[in-house]
N, C-alpha and C positions, 0 to 999 in steps of 0.2 A: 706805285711800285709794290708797296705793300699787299695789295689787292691782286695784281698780276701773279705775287709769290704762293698768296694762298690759292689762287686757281691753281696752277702748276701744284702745289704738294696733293690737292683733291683729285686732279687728273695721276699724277702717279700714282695716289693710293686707291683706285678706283681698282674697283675689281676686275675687269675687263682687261685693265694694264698688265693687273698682276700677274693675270695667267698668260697675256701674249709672252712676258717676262718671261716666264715658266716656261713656255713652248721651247723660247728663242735658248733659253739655260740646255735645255735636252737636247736641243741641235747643235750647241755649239759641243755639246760635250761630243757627241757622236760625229760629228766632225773630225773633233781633236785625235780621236781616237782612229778615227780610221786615217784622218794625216801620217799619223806613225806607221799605221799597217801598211800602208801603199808608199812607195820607192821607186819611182822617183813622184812626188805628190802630183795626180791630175792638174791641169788649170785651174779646172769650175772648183776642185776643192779646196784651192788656197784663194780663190775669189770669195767663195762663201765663209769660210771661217775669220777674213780680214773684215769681210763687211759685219758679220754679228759682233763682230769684237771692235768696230766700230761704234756700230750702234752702241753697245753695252759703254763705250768712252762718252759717246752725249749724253746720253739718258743719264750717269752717275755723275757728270758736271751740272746739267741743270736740276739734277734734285740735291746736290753741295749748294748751289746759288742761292736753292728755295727753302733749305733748311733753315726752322730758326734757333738751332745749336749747333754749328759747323763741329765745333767738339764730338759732339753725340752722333755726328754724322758719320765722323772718320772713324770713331772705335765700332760704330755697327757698323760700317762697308769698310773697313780695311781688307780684307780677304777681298769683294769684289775688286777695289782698287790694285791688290795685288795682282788677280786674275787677267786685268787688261795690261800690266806691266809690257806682257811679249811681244807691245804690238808689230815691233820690226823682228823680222825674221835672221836675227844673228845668229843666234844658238837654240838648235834646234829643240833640245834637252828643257830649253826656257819654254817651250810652247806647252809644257805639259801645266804650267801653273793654269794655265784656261778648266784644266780640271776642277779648280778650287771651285769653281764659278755654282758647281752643285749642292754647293753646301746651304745656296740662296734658296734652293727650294725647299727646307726646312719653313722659310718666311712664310710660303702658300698656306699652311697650313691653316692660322690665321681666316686667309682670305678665302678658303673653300669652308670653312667651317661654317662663314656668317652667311654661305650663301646655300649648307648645306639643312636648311630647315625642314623640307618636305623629304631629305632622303629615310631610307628605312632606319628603324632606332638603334640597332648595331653600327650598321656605318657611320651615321651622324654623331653616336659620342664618340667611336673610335679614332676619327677620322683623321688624328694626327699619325695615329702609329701607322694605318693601312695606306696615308699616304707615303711614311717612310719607307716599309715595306713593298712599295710598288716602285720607289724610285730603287733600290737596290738590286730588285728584282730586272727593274730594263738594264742599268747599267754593268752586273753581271754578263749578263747575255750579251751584252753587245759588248763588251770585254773579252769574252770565252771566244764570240765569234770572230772577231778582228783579230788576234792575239794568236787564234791558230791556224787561220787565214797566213796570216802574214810568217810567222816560223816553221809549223810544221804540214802546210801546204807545201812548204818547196822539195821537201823529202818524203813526204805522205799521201797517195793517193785518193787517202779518205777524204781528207780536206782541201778539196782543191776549187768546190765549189760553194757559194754562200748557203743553197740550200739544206746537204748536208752537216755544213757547219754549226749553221742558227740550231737545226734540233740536235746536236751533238751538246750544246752549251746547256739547252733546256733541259734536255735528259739530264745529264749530268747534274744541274741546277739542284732538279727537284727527287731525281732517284737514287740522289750522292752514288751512282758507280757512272764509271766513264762508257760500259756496256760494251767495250771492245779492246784490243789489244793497246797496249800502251804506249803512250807517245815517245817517238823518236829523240827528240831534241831535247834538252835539257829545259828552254824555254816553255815549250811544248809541256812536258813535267809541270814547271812552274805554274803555267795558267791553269792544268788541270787541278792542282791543289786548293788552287785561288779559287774556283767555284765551288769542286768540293766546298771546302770550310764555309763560305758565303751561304751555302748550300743552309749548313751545321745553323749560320746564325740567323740566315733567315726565317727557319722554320723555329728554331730558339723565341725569335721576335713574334712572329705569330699564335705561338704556343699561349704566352707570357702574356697579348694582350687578349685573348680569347679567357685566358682565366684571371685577367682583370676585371671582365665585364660581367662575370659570373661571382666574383665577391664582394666586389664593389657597387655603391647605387653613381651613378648617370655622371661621366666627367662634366663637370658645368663648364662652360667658359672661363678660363681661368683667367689674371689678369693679362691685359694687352698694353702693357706700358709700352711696348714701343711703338704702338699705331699711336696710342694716344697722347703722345706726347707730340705726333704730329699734326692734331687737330689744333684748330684754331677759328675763336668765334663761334665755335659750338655751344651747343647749352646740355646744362648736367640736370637731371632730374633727379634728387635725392629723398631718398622711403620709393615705398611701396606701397598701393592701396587699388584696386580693380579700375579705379578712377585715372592709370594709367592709360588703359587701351584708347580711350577718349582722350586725353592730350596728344598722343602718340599721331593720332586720325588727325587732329584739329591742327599738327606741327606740319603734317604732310602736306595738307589742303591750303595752307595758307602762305607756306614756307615758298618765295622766289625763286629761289633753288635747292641744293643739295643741301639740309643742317642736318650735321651731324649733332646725335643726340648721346648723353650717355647716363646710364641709369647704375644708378650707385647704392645696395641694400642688402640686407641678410638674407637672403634667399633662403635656406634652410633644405637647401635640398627637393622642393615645391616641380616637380617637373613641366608639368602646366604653365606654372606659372614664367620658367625660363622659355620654354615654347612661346608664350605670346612675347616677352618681352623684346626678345631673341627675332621675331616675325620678319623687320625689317632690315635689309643689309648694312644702312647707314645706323645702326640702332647697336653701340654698345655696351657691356656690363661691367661693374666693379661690382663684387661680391665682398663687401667690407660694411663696416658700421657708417655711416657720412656721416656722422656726430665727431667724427676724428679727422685732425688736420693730414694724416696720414694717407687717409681714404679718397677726402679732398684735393690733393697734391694727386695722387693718382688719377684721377679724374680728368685731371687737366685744368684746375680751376682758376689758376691764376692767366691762363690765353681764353677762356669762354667768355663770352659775351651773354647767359642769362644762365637764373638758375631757379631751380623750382623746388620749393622744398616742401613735400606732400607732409600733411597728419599720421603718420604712421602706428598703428594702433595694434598689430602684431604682434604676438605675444604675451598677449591678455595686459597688454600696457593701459594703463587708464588716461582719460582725457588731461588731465594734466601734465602726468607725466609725455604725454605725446605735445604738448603744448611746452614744455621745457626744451625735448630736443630740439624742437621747432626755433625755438628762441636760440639754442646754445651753435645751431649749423648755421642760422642765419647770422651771428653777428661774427660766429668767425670765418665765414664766406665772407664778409664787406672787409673786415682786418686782412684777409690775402687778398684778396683784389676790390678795392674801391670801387674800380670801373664799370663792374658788372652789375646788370639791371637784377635784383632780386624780387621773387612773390614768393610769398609764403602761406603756408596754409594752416588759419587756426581753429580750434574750438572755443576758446571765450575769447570775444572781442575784447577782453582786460587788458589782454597782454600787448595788444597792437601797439599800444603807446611805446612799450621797449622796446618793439621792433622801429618805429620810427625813428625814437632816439637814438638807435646803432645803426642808422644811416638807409634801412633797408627800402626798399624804392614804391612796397605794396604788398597788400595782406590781403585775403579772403577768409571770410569766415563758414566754414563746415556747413552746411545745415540752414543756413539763415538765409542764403538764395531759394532754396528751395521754398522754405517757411514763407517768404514775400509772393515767391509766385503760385502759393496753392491760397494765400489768401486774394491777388489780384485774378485767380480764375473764378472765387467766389463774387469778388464784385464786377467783373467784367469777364464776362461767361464769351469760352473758346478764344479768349486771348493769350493763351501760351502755346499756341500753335506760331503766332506772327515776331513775340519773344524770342522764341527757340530761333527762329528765321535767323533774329540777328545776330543771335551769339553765337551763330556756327559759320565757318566758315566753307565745310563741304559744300552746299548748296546756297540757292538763292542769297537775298544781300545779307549785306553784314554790316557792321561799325568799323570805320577806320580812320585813322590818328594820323593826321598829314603836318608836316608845320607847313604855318602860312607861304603861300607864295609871294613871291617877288613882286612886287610892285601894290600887294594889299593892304599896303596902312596906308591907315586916313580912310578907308571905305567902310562902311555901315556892314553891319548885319544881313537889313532888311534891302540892302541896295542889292549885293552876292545870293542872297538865296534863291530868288528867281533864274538868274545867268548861273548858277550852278546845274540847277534842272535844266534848261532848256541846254546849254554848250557839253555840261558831262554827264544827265543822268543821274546825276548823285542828289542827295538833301544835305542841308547843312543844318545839320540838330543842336552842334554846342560849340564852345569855343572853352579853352583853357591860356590862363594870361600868364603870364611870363613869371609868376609868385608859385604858379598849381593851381590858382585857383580852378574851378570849373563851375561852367558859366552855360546854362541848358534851354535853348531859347529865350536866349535874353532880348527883354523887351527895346533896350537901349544898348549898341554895343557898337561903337567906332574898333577897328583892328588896328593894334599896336605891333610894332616888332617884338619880336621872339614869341606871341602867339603861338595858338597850337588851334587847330581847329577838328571838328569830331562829323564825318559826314557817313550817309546812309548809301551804299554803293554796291555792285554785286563784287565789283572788283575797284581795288585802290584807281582813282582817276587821279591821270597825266595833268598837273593845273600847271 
Protein backbone atom coordinates (compact mmCIF):
# COMPACT_ATOMS: atom_id res chain seq x y z
CA UNK A 1 0.00 0.00 0.00
CA UNK A 2 2.56 2.19 0.88
CA UNK A 3 4.33 1.87 -2.42
CA UNK A 4 1.13 2.27 -4.44
CA UNK A 5 0.71 5.66 -2.35
CA UNK A 6 4.01 6.92 -3.30
CA UNK A 7 3.63 6.11 -7.06
CA UNK A 8 0.28 7.91 -7.16
CA UNK A 9 1.73 11.24 -5.19
CA UNK A 10 4.98 11.05 -8.21
CA UNK A 11 2.35 10.60 -10.98
CA UNK A 12 0.34 13.70 -9.56
CA UNK A 13 3.40 15.56 -9.08
CA UNK A 14 4.77 14.83 -12.48
CA UNK A 15 4.94 17.61 -14.58
CA UNK A 16 3.00 16.33 -17.43
CA UNK A 17 -0.07 16.12 -14.68
CA UNK A 18 0.44 19.49 -13.67
CA UNK A 19 -0.01 21.13 -16.69
CA UNK A 20 -2.94 18.73 -18.04
CA UNK A 21 -4.20 20.27 -14.51
CA UNK A 22 -3.68 23.60 -15.70
CA UNK A 23 -5.28 23.08 -19.08
CA UNK A 24 -8.37 21.41 -17.45
CA UNK A 25 -8.37 24.76 -14.56
CA UNK A 26 -8.69 27.31 -17.88
CA UNK A 27 -11.34 25.34 -19.32
CA UNK A 28 -13.31 24.87 -16.61
CA UNK A 29 -12.93 28.44 -15.73
CA UNK A 30 -14.01 29.58 -19.41
CA UNK A 31 -16.72 27.26 -19.31
CA UNK A 32 -18.07 28.68 -15.94
CA UNK A 33 -18.12 31.80 -17.44
CA UNK A 34 -19.61 31.36 -20.53
CA UNK A 35 -22.51 29.10 -18.46
CA UNK A 36 -23.65 32.38 -17.04
CA UNK A 37 -23.36 34.37 -20.39
CA UNK A 38 -25.55 31.94 -22.23
CA UNK A 39 -29.49 31.54 -21.14
CA UNK A 40 -30.81 29.14 -21.12
CA UNK A 41 -27.24 26.86 -20.83
CA UNK A 42 -26.43 24.69 -24.17
CA UNK A 43 -26.35 20.89 -23.38
CA UNK A 44 -22.64 20.17 -24.53
CA UNK A 45 -22.03 23.04 -21.94
CA UNK A 46 -23.45 21.83 -18.91
CA UNK A 47 -21.98 18.18 -20.16
CA UNK A 48 -18.49 19.54 -20.19
CA UNK A 49 -18.39 21.79 -17.18
CA UNK A 50 -19.96 18.55 -14.85
CA UNK A 51 -17.41 16.28 -16.43
CA UNK A 52 -14.05 18.57 -15.49
CA UNK A 53 -15.58 19.22 -12.17
CA UNK A 54 -15.81 15.70 -12.03
CA UNK A 55 -12.78 14.84 -12.83
CA UNK A 56 -11.13 17.73 -10.50
CA UNK A 57 -13.54 15.44 -7.45
CA UNK A 58 -11.34 12.14 -8.27
CA UNK A 59 -8.18 13.61 -8.86
CA UNK A 60 -8.43 15.66 -5.12
CA UNK A 61 -9.79 12.31 -3.51
CA UNK A 62 -6.98 10.32 -4.58
CA UNK A 63 -4.23 12.74 -3.83
CA UNK A 64 -6.20 13.15 0.07
CA UNK A 65 -5.75 9.08 0.04
CA UNK A 66 -1.96 9.45 -1.10
CA UNK A 67 -1.22 12.31 1.03
CA UNK A 68 1.09 11.67 3.95
CA UNK A 69 -0.39 14.63 6.03
CA UNK A 70 -4.26 14.71 5.33
CA UNK A 71 -3.86 18.01 7.70
CA UNK A 72 -1.52 19.68 5.18
CA UNK A 73 -3.63 18.44 2.39
CA UNK A 74 -6.98 20.16 3.42
CA UNK A 75 -5.33 23.70 4.43
CA UNK A 76 -3.43 23.62 0.84
CA UNK A 77 -6.64 22.45 -1.28
CA UNK A 78 -9.35 23.91 0.77
CA UNK A 79 -10.18 26.40 -2.00
CA UNK A 80 -9.95 23.50 -4.55
CA UNK A 81 -12.23 21.46 -2.24
CA UNK A 82 -14.36 24.52 -2.12
CA UNK A 83 -14.39 24.77 -5.97
CA UNK A 84 -15.88 21.34 -6.56
CA UNK A 85 -18.69 22.10 -3.75
CA UNK A 86 -21.40 23.17 -6.78
CA UNK A 87 -21.35 19.88 -8.01
CA UNK A 88 -25.23 19.58 -8.18
CA UNK A 89 -26.90 22.36 -10.04
CA UNK A 90 -29.31 23.97 -7.14
CA UNK A 91 -28.25 27.26 -7.20
CA UNK A 92 -26.99 28.77 -9.84
CA UNK A 93 -25.05 31.73 -8.00
CA UNK A 94 -23.26 28.50 -6.33
CA UNK A 95 -21.56 27.53 -9.73
CA UNK A 96 -19.57 30.76 -9.62
CA UNK A 97 -17.19 29.14 -6.65
CA UNK A 98 -15.71 26.85 -9.97
CA UNK A 99 -13.90 30.26 -10.27
CA UNK A 100 -11.99 29.72 -7.20
CA UNK A 101 -10.48 26.75 -9.11
CA UNK A 102 -7.75 29.65 -10.78
CA UNK A 103 -6.20 30.47 -8.05
CA UNK A 104 -4.45 26.60 -8.49
CA UNK A 105 -2.53 27.94 -11.32
CA UNK A 106 -0.48 29.92 -9.10
CA UNK A 107 0.83 26.08 -8.06
CA UNK A 108 2.35 25.73 -12.08
CA UNK A 109 4.40 28.08 -11.43
CA UNK A 110 6.67 25.76 -9.52
CA UNK A 111 6.25 23.24 -12.05
CA UNK A 112 7.13 25.31 -15.26
CA UNK A 113 10.04 26.85 -13.63
CA UNK A 114 11.96 23.28 -13.15
CA UNK A 115 11.20 22.59 -16.59
CA UNK A 116 11.88 26.03 -17.74
CA UNK A 117 15.92 25.69 -18.01
CA UNK A 118 16.78 26.23 -21.56
CA UNK A 119 14.13 29.14 -21.75
CA UNK A 120 15.80 32.69 -22.49
CA UNK A 121 17.24 34.21 -19.17
CA UNK A 122 14.34 36.85 -18.75
CA UNK A 123 11.63 34.52 -18.86
CA UNK A 124 13.23 31.71 -16.93
CA UNK A 125 13.88 33.95 -13.80
CA UNK A 126 10.71 35.82 -14.25
CA UNK A 127 8.65 33.19 -14.73
CA UNK A 128 6.28 33.23 -11.87
CA UNK A 129 5.28 36.88 -12.38
CA UNK A 130 4.71 36.44 -16.48
CA UNK A 131 3.05 33.36 -15.67
CA UNK A 132 0.58 35.47 -13.30
CA UNK A 133 0.44 37.99 -15.81
CA UNK A 134 -0.65 35.77 -18.63
CA UNK A 135 -3.34 34.12 -16.58
CA UNK A 136 -5.10 37.53 -15.85
CA UNK A 137 -4.43 38.63 -19.21
CA UNK A 138 -6.68 35.37 -20.73
CA UNK A 139 -9.20 35.66 -17.88
CA UNK A 140 -9.89 39.46 -18.41
CA UNK A 141 -10.51 38.82 -21.94
CA UNK A 142 -12.72 36.22 -21.74
CA UNK A 143 -14.55 38.14 -18.90
CA UNK A 144 -14.87 41.43 -21.03
CA UNK A 145 -16.06 39.05 -23.87
CA UNK A 146 -18.64 36.88 -22.27
CA UNK A 147 -19.86 39.61 -19.94
CA UNK A 148 -20.78 41.85 -23.01
CA UNK A 149 -21.90 39.19 -25.08
CA UNK A 150 -24.40 38.26 -22.76
CA UNK A 151 -25.68 42.14 -21.26
CA UNK A 152 -25.01 44.48 -23.76
CA UNK A 153 -25.38 42.32 -26.83
CA UNK A 154 -29.11 42.34 -26.21
CA UNK A 155 -29.53 46.23 -26.67
CA UNK A 156 -26.13 46.78 -28.58
CA UNK A 157 -25.41 46.19 -32.02
CA UNK A 158 -21.83 46.37 -31.57
CA UNK A 159 -21.69 43.33 -29.66
CA UNK A 160 -23.55 40.95 -30.94
CA UNK A 161 -20.99 38.96 -32.27
CA UNK A 162 -17.85 36.97 -30.69
CA UNK A 163 -15.62 38.54 -33.13
CA UNK A 164 -16.06 41.96 -32.40
CA UNK A 165 -16.43 41.35 -29.02
CA UNK A 166 -12.94 39.31 -28.10
CA UNK A 167 -11.02 42.63 -29.85
CA UNK A 168 -13.35 44.99 -28.15
CA UNK A 169 -12.04 43.25 -24.58
CA UNK A 170 -8.36 43.29 -26.02
CA UNK A 171 -8.44 46.94 -26.99
CA UNK A 172 -9.81 48.07 -24.13
CA UNK A 173 -7.30 45.51 -22.14
CA UNK A 174 -4.32 47.00 -23.44
CA UNK A 175 -5.27 50.68 -24.71
CA UNK A 176 -7.30 51.37 -21.24
CA UNK A 177 -10.03 53.44 -23.65
CA UNK A 178 -13.08 51.54 -24.68
CA UNK A 179 -12.45 53.35 -28.55
CA UNK A 180 -16.15 53.85 -28.99
CA UNK A 181 -19.42 55.17 -27.66
CA UNK A 182 -20.37 53.85 -24.22
CA UNK A 183 -22.20 51.03 -23.05
CA UNK A 184 -25.76 50.95 -22.80
CA UNK A 185 -26.59 48.90 -19.65
CA UNK A 186 -25.36 49.50 -16.34
CA UNK A 187 -23.70 45.91 -16.40
CA UNK A 188 -22.21 46.84 -19.70
CA UNK A 189 -20.63 50.08 -17.52
CA UNK A 190 -19.56 47.54 -15.13
CA UNK A 191 -17.47 45.20 -17.11
CA UNK A 192 -16.08 47.98 -19.06
CA UNK A 193 -14.50 49.35 -15.76
CA UNK A 194 -13.49 45.88 -14.69
CA UNK A 195 -10.99 45.68 -17.73
CA UNK A 196 -10.20 49.04 -17.75
CA UNK A 197 -8.68 48.94 -14.12
CA UNK A 198 -7.31 45.09 -14.93
CA UNK A 199 -6.07 47.04 -17.73
CA UNK A 200 -4.24 49.69 -14.84
CA UNK A 201 -2.91 46.54 -12.91
CA UNK A 202 -1.77 44.61 -15.35
CA UNK A 203 0.50 46.83 -16.84
CA UNK A 204 1.29 47.94 -13.10
CA UNK A 205 2.56 44.11 -12.75
CA UNK A 206 4.57 44.05 -15.82
CA UNK A 207 6.13 47.37 -15.15
CA UNK A 208 7.16 46.22 -11.56
CA UNK A 209 8.62 42.95 -12.64
CA UNK A 210 10.58 44.31 -15.67
CA UNK A 211 12.36 46.67 -13.13
CA UNK A 212 12.83 43.85 -10.75
CA UNK A 213 14.99 42.25 -13.17
CA UNK A 214 16.85 45.26 -13.85
CA UNK A 215 17.85 45.81 -9.95
CA UNK A 216 17.97 42.81 -8.79
CA UNK A 217 20.59 39.79 -9.69
CA UNK A 218 18.76 36.28 -10.85
CA UNK A 219 15.42 34.98 -8.70
CA UNK A 220 16.98 31.76 -7.57
CA UNK A 221 14.63 28.93 -6.83
CA UNK A 222 13.20 29.86 -3.84
CA UNK A 223 12.01 27.36 -1.38
CA UNK A 224 9.60 24.61 -2.45
CA UNK A 225 8.17 23.36 0.71
CA UNK A 226 5.23 22.33 -0.40
CA UNK A 227 6.49 19.95 -3.35
CA UNK A 228 8.72 18.84 -0.92
CA UNK A 229 7.09 17.93 1.62
CA UNK A 230 5.47 15.55 -0.77
CA UNK A 231 8.63 13.59 -1.61
CA UNK A 232 9.28 10.60 -0.18
CA UNK A 233 12.30 8.16 -0.40
CA UNK A 234 14.25 10.71 -2.02
CA UNK A 235 17.71 11.50 -1.31
CA UNK A 236 19.15 14.95 -0.15
CA UNK A 237 22.58 15.82 -1.34
CA UNK A 238 23.97 18.34 1.23
CA UNK A 239 27.27 21.20 0.18
CA UNK A 240 28.28 21.78 -2.88
CA UNK A 241 31.37 20.87 -4.74
CA UNK A 242 31.71 20.41 -8.99
CA UNK A 243 31.83 16.81 -7.89
CA UNK A 244 27.93 17.18 -8.04
CA UNK A 245 27.36 16.97 -11.80
CA UNK A 246 28.97 13.27 -11.52
CA UNK A 247 26.58 12.03 -8.63
CA UNK A 248 23.83 13.77 -10.42
CA UNK A 249 24.83 11.60 -13.89
CA UNK A 250 25.81 8.40 -11.78
CA UNK A 251 21.80 8.96 -9.70
CA UNK A 252 20.20 9.10 -13.26
CA UNK A 253 22.10 6.03 -14.80
CA UNK A 254 21.59 3.74 -12.21
CA UNK A 255 18.38 4.99 -10.50
CA UNK A 256 15.20 2.09 -11.43
CA UNK A 257 13.13 4.76 -11.68
CA UNK A 258 12.25 8.44 -10.93
CA UNK A 259 14.59 9.55 -7.52
CA UNK A 260 14.00 12.52 -6.70
CA UNK A 261 16.95 14.25 -5.54
CA UNK A 262 17.33 17.46 -3.39
CA UNK A 263 20.32 19.67 -3.16
CA UNK A 264 20.47 21.71 -0.10
CA UNK A 265 23.69 24.70 -0.04
CA UNK A 266 24.62 28.43 -0.15
CA UNK A 267 24.57 29.15 -3.49
CA UNK A 268 25.69 32.68 -3.26
CA UNK A 269 24.10 33.89 -5.96
CA UNK A 270 26.61 31.54 -8.56
CA UNK A 271 24.37 31.58 -11.66
CA UNK A 272 26.11 28.75 -13.34
CA UNK A 273 26.31 27.02 -10.75
CA UNK A 274 22.04 27.03 -10.28
CA UNK A 275 21.88 26.30 -14.09
CA UNK A 276 23.72 22.88 -13.70
CA UNK A 277 22.19 22.00 -10.57
CA UNK A 278 18.76 23.15 -11.59
CA UNK A 279 19.53 20.89 -15.33
CA UNK A 280 17.22 18.19 -14.30
CA UNK A 281 13.34 18.42 -13.61
CA UNK A 282 13.43 15.80 -10.80
CA UNK A 283 16.49 17.77 -9.26
CA UNK A 284 15.49 20.29 -6.37
CA UNK A 285 17.09 23.06 -4.38
CA UNK A 286 17.03 24.36 -0.70
CA UNK A 287 19.19 27.55 -0.67
CA UNK A 288 20.09 27.19 3.20
CA UNK A 289 23.13 26.25 5.18
CA UNK A 290 22.45 22.00 5.67
CA UNK A 291 24.53 22.28 9.03
CA UNK A 292 21.04 23.53 10.33
CA UNK A 293 18.07 21.21 11.47
CA UNK A 294 16.05 24.01 9.91
CA UNK A 295 17.48 23.57 6.42
CA UNK A 296 17.30 19.68 6.98
CA UNK A 297 13.54 19.62 7.93
CA UNK A 298 13.09 21.50 4.64
CA UNK A 299 14.56 19.24 2.72
CA UNK A 300 12.53 16.50 3.57
CA UNK A 301 14.87 14.65 5.70
CA UNK A 302 12.96 12.84 7.96
CA UNK A 303 10.79 10.83 4.59
CA UNK A 304 14.29 10.41 2.42
CA UNK A 305 15.82 7.25 2.19
CA UNK A 306 19.71 8.62 1.62
CA UNK A 307 21.90 11.39 2.04
CA UNK A 308 24.96 12.61 0.79
CA UNK A 309 27.00 14.92 2.59
CA UNK A 310 29.65 16.49 0.17
CA UNK A 311 33.23 18.23 1.63
CA UNK A 312 32.23 21.63 1.01
CA UNK A 313 35.11 23.94 0.98
CA UNK A 314 33.58 27.32 -0.23
CA UNK A 315 34.33 30.12 1.14
CA UNK A 316 37.96 29.76 1.66
CA UNK A 317 36.70 27.18 4.45
CA UNK A 318 39.80 25.10 5.42
CA UNK A 319 39.98 21.26 5.50
CA UNK A 320 39.01 20.99 8.84
CA UNK A 321 36.58 23.12 9.22
CA UNK A 322 34.88 21.45 6.20
CA UNK A 323 35.48 18.17 7.97
CA UNK A 324 33.50 19.55 11.23
CA UNK A 325 30.43 20.32 9.10
CA UNK A 326 30.69 17.17 7.72
CA UNK A 327 30.76 15.56 11.06
CA UNK A 328 28.08 18.15 12.62
CA UNK A 329 25.11 17.46 9.33
CA UNK A 330 25.87 13.79 9.56
CA UNK A 331 25.21 13.02 13.04
CA UNK A 332 22.25 15.24 13.20
CA UNK A 333 20.93 13.62 9.87
CA UNK A 334 21.03 10.03 11.91
CA UNK A 335 19.30 11.97 15.22
CA UNK A 336 16.18 13.07 12.76
CA UNK A 337 15.99 10.00 10.89
CA UNK A 338 17.78 6.69 11.88
CA UNK A 339 16.56 5.01 9.00
CA UNK A 340 18.32 6.81 6.37
CA UNK A 341 21.49 5.21 4.72
CA UNK A 342 24.18 8.09 5.22
CA UNK A 343 27.86 8.77 3.15
CA UNK A 344 29.71 11.32 3.92
CA UNK A 345 32.62 12.92 2.48
CA UNK A 346 35.89 13.60 4.38
CA UNK A 347 39.35 14.93 4.19
CA UNK A 348 41.15 13.05 7.10
CA UNK A 349 40.36 9.61 7.66
CA UNK A 350 40.66 10.75 11.66
CA UNK A 351 37.36 11.52 11.84
CA UNK A 352 35.65 8.39 10.28
CA UNK A 353 35.69 6.95 13.61
CA UNK A 354 32.88 9.76 14.84
CA UNK A 355 31.24 9.32 12.06
CA UNK A 356 30.83 5.52 12.77
CA UNK A 357 30.11 6.04 16.27
CA UNK A 358 27.01 8.41 15.45
CA UNK A 359 25.55 5.64 13.67
CA UNK A 360 26.46 6.96 10.16
CA UNK A 361 26.27 4.01 7.59
CA UNK A 362 29.94 5.11 5.30
CA UNK A 363 32.56 7.60 4.69
CA UNK A 364 34.86 8.35 1.61
CA UNK A 365 37.79 9.96 1.86
CA UNK A 366 38.72 13.24 -0.66
CA UNK A 367 41.61 12.54 -2.43
CA UNK A 368 42.82 9.00 -1.33
CA UNK A 369 40.76 7.24 -4.22
CA UNK A 370 42.32 9.05 -6.44
CA UNK A 371 45.99 8.78 -4.65
CA UNK A 372 45.35 4.63 -4.85
CA UNK A 373 44.48 4.70 -8.37
CA UNK A 374 47.50 6.89 -9.92
CA UNK A 375 49.75 4.66 -7.75
CA UNK A 376 47.87 1.19 -9.18
CA UNK A 377 48.41 2.91 -12.87
CA UNK A 378 52.03 3.02 -11.95
CA UNK A 379 52.15 -0.57 -11.17
CA UNK A 380 49.74 -1.82 -13.42
CA UNK A 381 50.05 0.29 -16.60
CA UNK A 382 46.32 1.12 -18.46
CA UNK A 383 44.42 -0.31 -15.66
CA UNK A 384 42.24 2.68 -14.77
CA UNK A 385 40.46 2.45 -17.86
CA UNK A 386 38.82 -1.26 -16.52
CA UNK A 387 38.41 0.47 -12.75
CA UNK A 388 36.61 3.44 -14.10
CA UNK A 389 34.37 0.49 -16.00
CA UNK A 390 33.27 -0.60 -12.71
CA UNK A 391 32.51 2.43 -10.71
CA UNK A 392 30.29 3.85 -13.21
CA UNK A 393 27.35 2.99 -13.89
CA UNK A 394 26.58 5.04 -17.43
CA UNK A 395 28.24 2.50 -19.24
CA UNK A 396 29.63 -0.99 -19.50
CA UNK A 397 29.63 -3.32 -16.03
CA UNK A 398 29.52 -2.21 -12.72
CA UNK A 399 29.60 -3.63 -8.93
CA UNK A 400 26.29 -4.58 -7.52
CA UNK A 401 25.09 -5.46 -3.89
CA UNK A 402 22.28 -8.13 -4.10
CA UNK A 403 21.26 -10.00 -0.75
CA UNK A 404 21.67 -13.41 -1.08
CA UNK A 405 18.90 -15.30 -2.80
CA UNK A 406 16.63 -17.85 -1.55
CA UNK A 407 17.57 -20.96 -1.21
CA UNK A 408 21.80 -20.02 -1.07
CA UNK A 409 22.76 -21.15 2.16
CA UNK A 410 24.73 -24.00 2.68
CA UNK A 411 26.27 -23.51 -0.85
CA UNK A 412 29.96 -22.71 -1.48
CA UNK A 413 31.62 -19.82 -2.98
CA UNK A 414 33.36 -21.85 -5.49
CA UNK A 415 30.17 -23.99 -6.15
CA UNK A 416 27.82 -20.39 -7.44
CA UNK A 417 30.59 -18.71 -9.15
CA UNK A 418 30.63 -20.71 -12.35
CA UNK A 419 26.36 -21.00 -12.39
CA UNK A 420 26.65 -17.32 -11.90
CA UNK A 421 28.57 -16.80 -15.34
CA UNK A 422 27.13 -19.22 -17.29
CA UNK A 423 22.76 -18.68 -16.06
CA UNK A 424 23.40 -14.55 -15.56
CA UNK A 425 26.36 -13.23 -16.93
CA UNK A 426 27.51 -11.81 -13.93
CA UNK A 427 31.06 -12.71 -11.54
CA UNK A 428 30.75 -13.01 -8.06
CA UNK A 429 33.73 -11.10 -6.57
CA UNK A 430 32.81 -10.78 -2.86
CA UNK A 431 30.42 -11.59 -0.26
CA UNK A 432 29.67 -9.52 2.90
CA UNK A 433 28.32 -11.63 6.10
CA UNK A 434 25.64 -10.67 8.27
CA UNK A 435 28.42 -8.59 10.90
CA UNK A 436 29.61 -6.20 7.56
CA UNK A 437 32.12 -7.88 7.30
CA UNK A 438 33.56 -8.00 3.63
CA UNK A 439 34.85 -11.01 2.53
CA UNK A 440 36.73 -10.41 -1.52
CA UNK A 441 37.36 -13.74 -3.09
CA UNK A 442 37.40 -15.65 -0.31
CA UNK A 443 39.26 -18.73 -0.54
CA UNK A 444 36.78 -20.67 1.85
CA UNK A 445 33.22 -19.36 2.13
CA UNK A 446 29.94 -21.54 2.74
CA UNK A 447 26.78 -18.64 2.40
CA UNK A 448 24.83 -17.99 5.53
CA UNK A 449 21.61 -16.18 5.88
CA UNK A 450 21.43 -12.45 5.79
CA UNK A 451 24.54 -12.41 3.59
CA UNK A 452 25.11 -9.97 1.06
CA UNK A 453 26.77 -10.73 -1.95
CA UNK A 454 29.06 -8.26 -4.40
CA UNK A 455 28.77 -9.37 -8.11
CA UNK A 456 30.28 -7.89 -11.65
CA UNK A 457 27.12 -7.26 -14.01
CA UNK A 458 26.34 -4.51 -16.63
CA UNK A 459 23.10 -4.61 -15.02
CA UNK A 460 21.72 -5.90 -11.38
CA UNK A 461 20.73 -9.75 -12.32
CA UNK A 462 17.34 -11.39 -11.58
CA UNK A 463 18.73 -14.43 -9.14
Amino acid sequence: MTDAKRGIRRFLNHPATEIVIGVLIVASVVLTVMEFAASPSPRWLVVATDAITATFIVELWVRGWASLDRRRFVRDYWIDLVAVLPVFRVFRVARALRLLRVLRLLRLSGVVSRQGTYFPYVLRKGLLEHVAILMFIVLTVVFGTVGMLHFEGRVNARFHDYGRTFWWSLYTLFAGDPNAEQPQTLAGRLITLAVLFMGVGIFAMLTGTVSAFMVQRVMRMGSQDEELTELDRHLIVCGWSPKIGIILRELKAGASGDLPVVVVAQFDDDDELIERTLRRPDVHCVNADFTTMEALDKAGVRQASTAIILSDRRGGRSAQDADARTLLTALTIERMNPRVYTCAELNNRDYGAHLQAGGVNDFVVGGEQSAILLAQAALNRDITGFVTELLTVASGNRFCKLPLPAGWAGRSFDELLPELKRDHEAILVAVEDGQGGAHVNPAHCTFQDGDKIVVIATKPPEL
